[in-house]
C-alpha positions as CSV (number, residue, x, y, z in Angstrom):
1,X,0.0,0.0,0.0
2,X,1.6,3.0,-1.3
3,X,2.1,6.2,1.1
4,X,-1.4,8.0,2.1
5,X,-0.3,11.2,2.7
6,X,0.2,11.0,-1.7
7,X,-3.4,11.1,-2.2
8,X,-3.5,14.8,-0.6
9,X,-0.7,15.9,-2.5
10,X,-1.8,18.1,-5.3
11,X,1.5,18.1,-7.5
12,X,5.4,17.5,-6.4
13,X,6.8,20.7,-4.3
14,X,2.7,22.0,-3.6
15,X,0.8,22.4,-0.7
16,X,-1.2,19.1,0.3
17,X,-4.7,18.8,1.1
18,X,-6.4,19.2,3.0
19,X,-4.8,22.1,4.8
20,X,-5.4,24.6,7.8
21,X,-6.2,26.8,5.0
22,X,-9.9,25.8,5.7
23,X,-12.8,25.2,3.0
24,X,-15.3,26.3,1.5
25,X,-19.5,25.4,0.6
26,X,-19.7,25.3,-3.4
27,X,-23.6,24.0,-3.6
28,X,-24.5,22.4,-7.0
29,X,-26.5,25.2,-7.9
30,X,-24.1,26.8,-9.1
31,X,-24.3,24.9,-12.4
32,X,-27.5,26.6,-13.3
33,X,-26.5,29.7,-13.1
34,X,-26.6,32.1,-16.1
35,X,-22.8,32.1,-16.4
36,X,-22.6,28.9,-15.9
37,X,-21.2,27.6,-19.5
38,X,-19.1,30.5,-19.6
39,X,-15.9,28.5,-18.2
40,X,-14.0,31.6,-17.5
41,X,-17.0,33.4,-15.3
42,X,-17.2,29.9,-13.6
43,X,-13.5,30.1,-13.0
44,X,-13.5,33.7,-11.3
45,X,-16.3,32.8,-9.4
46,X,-15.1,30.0,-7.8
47,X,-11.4,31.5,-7.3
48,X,-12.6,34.5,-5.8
49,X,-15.5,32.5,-3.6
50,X,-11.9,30.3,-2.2
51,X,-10.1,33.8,-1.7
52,X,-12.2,35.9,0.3
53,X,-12.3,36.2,3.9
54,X,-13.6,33.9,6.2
55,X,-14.2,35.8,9.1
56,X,-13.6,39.6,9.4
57,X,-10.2,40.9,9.2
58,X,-8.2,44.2,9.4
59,X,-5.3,43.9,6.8
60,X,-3.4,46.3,5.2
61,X,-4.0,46.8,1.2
62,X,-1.5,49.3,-0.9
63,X,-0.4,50.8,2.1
64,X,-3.9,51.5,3.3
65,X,-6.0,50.1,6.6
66,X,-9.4,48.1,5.2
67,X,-11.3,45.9,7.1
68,X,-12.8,43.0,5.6
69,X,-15.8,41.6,6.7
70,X,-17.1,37.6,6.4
71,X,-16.5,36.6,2.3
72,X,-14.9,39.9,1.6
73,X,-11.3,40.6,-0.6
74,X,-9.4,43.5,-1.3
75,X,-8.2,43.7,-4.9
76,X,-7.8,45.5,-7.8
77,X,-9.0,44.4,-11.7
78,X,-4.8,43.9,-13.1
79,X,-5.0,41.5,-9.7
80,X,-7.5,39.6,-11.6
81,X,-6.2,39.6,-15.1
82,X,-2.8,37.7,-13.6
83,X,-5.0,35.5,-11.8
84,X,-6.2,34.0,-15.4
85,X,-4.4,33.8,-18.8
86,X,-7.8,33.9,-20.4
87,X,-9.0,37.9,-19.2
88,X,-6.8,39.8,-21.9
89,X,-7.0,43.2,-19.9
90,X,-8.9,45.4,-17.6
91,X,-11.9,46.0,-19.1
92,X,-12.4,42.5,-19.6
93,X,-11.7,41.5,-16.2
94,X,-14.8,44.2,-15.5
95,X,-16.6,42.5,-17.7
96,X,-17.1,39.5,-15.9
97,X,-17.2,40.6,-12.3
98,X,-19.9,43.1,-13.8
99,X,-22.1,39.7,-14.4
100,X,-22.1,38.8,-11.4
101,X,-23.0,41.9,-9.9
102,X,-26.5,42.6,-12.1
103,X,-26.9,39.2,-10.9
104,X,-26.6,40.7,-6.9
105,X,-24.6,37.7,-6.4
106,X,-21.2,39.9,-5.3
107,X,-21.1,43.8,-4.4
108,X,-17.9,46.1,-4.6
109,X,-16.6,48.9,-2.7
110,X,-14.2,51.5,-3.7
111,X,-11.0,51.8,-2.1
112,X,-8.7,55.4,-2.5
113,X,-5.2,56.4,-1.4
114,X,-6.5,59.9,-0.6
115,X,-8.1,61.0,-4.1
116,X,-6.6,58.3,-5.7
117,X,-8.6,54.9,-6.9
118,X,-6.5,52.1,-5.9
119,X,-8.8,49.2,-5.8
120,X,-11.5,47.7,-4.4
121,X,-13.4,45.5,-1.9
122,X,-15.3,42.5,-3.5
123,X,-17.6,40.7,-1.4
124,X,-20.2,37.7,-1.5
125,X,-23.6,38.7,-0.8
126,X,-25.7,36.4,1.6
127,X,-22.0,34.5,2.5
128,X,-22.8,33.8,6.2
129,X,-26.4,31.9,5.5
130,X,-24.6,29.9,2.2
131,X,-21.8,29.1,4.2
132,X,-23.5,28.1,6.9
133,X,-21.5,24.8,8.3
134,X,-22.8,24.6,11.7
135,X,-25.4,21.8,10.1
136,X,-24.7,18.4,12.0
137,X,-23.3,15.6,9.5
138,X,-26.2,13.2,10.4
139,X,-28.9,16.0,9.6
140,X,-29.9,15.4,6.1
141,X,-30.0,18.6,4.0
142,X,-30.9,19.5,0.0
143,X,-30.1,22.5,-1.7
144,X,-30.3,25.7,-0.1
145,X,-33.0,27.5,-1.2
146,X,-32.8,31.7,-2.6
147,X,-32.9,32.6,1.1
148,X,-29.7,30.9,1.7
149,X,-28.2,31.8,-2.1
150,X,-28.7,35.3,-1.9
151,X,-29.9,35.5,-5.5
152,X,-27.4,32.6,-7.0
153,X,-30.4,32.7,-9.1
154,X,-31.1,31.0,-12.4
155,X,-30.6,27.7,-10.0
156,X,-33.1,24.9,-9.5
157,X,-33.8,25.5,-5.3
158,X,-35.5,22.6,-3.7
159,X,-36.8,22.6,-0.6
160,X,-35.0,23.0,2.7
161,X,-35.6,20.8,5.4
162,X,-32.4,21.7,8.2
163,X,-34.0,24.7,9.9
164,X,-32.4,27.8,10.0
165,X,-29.9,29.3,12.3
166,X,-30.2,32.7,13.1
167,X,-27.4,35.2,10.8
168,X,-27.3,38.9,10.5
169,X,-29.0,40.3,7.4
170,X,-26.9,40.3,4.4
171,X,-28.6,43.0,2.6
172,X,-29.7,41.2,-0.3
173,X,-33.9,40.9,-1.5
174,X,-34.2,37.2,-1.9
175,X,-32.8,37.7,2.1
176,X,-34.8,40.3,3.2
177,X,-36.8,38.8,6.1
178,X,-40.8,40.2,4.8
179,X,-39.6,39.8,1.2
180,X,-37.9,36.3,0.8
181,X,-40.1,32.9,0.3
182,X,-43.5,34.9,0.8
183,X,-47.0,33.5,-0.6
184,X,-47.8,35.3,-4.0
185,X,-51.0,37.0,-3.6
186,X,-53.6,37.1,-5.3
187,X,-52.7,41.2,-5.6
188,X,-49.1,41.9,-5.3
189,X,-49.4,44.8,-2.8
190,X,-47.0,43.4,-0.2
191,X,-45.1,41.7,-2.3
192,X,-44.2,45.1,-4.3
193,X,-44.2,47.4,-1.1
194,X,-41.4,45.0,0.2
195,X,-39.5,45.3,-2.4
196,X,-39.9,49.1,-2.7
197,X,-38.5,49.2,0.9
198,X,-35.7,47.1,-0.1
199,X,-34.9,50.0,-2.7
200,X,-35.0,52.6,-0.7
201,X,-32.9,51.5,1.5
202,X,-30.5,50.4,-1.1
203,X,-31.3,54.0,-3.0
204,X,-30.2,56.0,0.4
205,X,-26.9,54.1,0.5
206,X,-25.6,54.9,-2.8
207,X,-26.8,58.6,-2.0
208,X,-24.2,58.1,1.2
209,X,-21.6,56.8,-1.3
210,X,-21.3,60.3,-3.0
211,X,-21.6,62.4,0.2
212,X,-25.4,63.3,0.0
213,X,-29.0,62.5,1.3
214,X,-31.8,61.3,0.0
215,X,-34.8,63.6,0.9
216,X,-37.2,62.4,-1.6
217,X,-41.3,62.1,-0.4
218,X,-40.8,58.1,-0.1
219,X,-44.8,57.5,-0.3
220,X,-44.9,59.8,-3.4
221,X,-42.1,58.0,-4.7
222,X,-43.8,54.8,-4.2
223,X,-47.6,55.8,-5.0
224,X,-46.4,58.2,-7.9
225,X,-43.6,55.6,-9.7
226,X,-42.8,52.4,-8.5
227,X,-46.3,51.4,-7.9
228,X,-46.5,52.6,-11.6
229,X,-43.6,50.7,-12.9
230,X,-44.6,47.3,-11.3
231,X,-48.3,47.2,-11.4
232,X,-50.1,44.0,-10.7
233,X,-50.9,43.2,-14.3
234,X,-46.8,43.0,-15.1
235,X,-46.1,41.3,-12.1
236,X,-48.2,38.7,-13.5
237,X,-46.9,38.6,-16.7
238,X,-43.1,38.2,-15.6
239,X,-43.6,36.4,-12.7
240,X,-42.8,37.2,-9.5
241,X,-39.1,35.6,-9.8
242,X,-38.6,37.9,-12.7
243,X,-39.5,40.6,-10.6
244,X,-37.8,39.6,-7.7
245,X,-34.8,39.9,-10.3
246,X,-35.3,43.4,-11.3
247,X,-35.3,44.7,-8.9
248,X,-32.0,43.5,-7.9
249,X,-30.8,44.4,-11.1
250,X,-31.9,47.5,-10.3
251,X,-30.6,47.9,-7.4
252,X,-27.2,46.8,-8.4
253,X,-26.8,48.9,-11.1
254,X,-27.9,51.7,-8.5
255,X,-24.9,51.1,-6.8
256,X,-22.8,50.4,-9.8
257,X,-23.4,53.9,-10.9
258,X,-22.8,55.4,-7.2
259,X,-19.9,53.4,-6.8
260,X,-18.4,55.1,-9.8
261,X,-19.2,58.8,-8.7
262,X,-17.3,57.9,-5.7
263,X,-14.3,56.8,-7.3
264,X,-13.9,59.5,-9.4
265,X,-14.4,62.3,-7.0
266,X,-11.7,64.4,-6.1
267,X,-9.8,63.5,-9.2
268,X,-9.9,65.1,-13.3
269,X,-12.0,62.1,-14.1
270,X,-15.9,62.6,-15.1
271,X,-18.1,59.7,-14.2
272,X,-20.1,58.0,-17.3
273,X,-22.7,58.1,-14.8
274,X,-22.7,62.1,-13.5
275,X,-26.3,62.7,-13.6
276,X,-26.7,60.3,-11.2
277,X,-25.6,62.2,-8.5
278,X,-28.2,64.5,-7.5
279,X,-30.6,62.4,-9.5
280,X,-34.0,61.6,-7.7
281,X,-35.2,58.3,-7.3
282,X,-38.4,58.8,-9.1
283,X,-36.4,60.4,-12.2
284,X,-34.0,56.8,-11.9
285,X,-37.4,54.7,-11.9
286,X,-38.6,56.7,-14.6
287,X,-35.7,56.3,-16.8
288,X,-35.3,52.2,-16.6
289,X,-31.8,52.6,-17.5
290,X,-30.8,49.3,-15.9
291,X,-33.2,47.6,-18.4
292,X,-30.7,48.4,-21.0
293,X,-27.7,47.6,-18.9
294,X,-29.2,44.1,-18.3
């Protein structure tokens, strides 16, 4: 019987396995995804989903403090071209992480050196329910379903039958506590107000991004356009999954466009997206610029 420790060993001079380096969950869903035959996207996914932080974490990036919370990384998109000899540059390494974010399945943060854009935080959204390992090994479990994937959506979810631990909120509408899993009624009227109040909330932090408020009449904002936008009739016709989805997608590129302001602040740069900041949220819902984006 030839030496054990061989089967853990990955290639001659390399690190064995398993390690102290710890693990990570990698559910099966994540063959359904939209991406999913795009071997590349698949590839960045899962390298960055084995990269980012476990727990949180102060650590020192480019000569500047950042704290890192649960699945977050600090890294910049050259970073992620050398990672893979497929990205050819930048913008293509954009590209990518760009689908997964109008998917809401990772968020960035800017990070500056003073005025200067050196980077930024990546993180997982929904990574302390879908890493969840505190499940005992005898306790039989299936797929998580969207409240545990964030929205790793595009999956087949099946039904969950380990009950839930208690985790913090991760800021996400398929995990948003009123929204998530609810009954569709028969008239979508708290199935829409939900989501409007997972907008607004999301609205108010890109407005913090770029160093303002949002004062807009939220009940106007809601009676007057949003209420508009997703009436029950086109609820209907999408579905309410479809819906669930754009308003993510919504959201997301909400804070794409934010996100951008920010980084070019305090610098000669002019953001693609410079209306945005002093833009109202019923002018954004008006607009339905992240239907083209998607």
């Amino acid at each position: 019987m030839g030496n054990q420790a061989n089967v853990y060993q990955l290639h001659e001079g390399q690190r064995v396995m398993p390690s102290k380096n710890g693990y990570v969950n990698l559910w099966r869903d994540i063959n359904d995804q939209p991406w999913s035959s795009d071997e590349l996207a698949y590839s960045v996914f899962i390298k960055l989903l084995s990269t980012v932080q476990h727990k949180p974490r102060d650590i020192v990036y480019k000569g500047q403090p950042v704290h890192l919370e649960s699945g977050e990384w600090a890294i910049d998109y050259p970073q992620i071209v050398g990672m893979f000899k497929g990205i050819k540059d930048k913008e293509h390494a954009r590209r990518i992480i760009k689908k997964f974010k109008s998917l809401s399945q990772v968020y960035t943060k800017p990070l500056k050196n003073g005025s200067v854009h050196i980077g930024f935080v990546i993180g997982f959204n929904g990574w302390e329910k879908w890493q969840n390992c505190t499940t005992p090994q005898t306790t039989p479990q299936t797929t998580p379903n969207s409240t545990d994937l964030k929205v790793l959506r595009g999956g087949k979810t099946t039904p969950q039958t380990t009950p839930q631990t208690t985790h913090k909120n991760n800021n996400d509408l398929n995990n948003n506590k009123e929204y998530a899993g609810s009954a569709t009624p028969p008239v979508h009227s708290e199935l829409r107000k939900n989501a409007f109040n997972y907008f607004w909330k999301k609205w108010a932090e890109c407005k913090d991004l770029v160093g303002l408020k949002n004062k807009a009449p939220k009940e106007k904002t809601y009676t007057n356009n949003f209420a508009k936008l997703f009436t029950d009739s086109y609820i209907n016709r999408v579905g309410v999954e479809a819906f669930k989805a754009e308003v993510n997608q919504m959201c997301a590129f909400a804070l794409e466009a934010h996100q951008d302001i920010a980084s070019k602040q305090g610098t000669n740069q002019t953001s693609d997206y410079f209306n945005h900041e002093k833009m109202w949220p019923a002018k954004f819902l008006s607009n339905k610029q992240w239907r083209e984006q998607a």
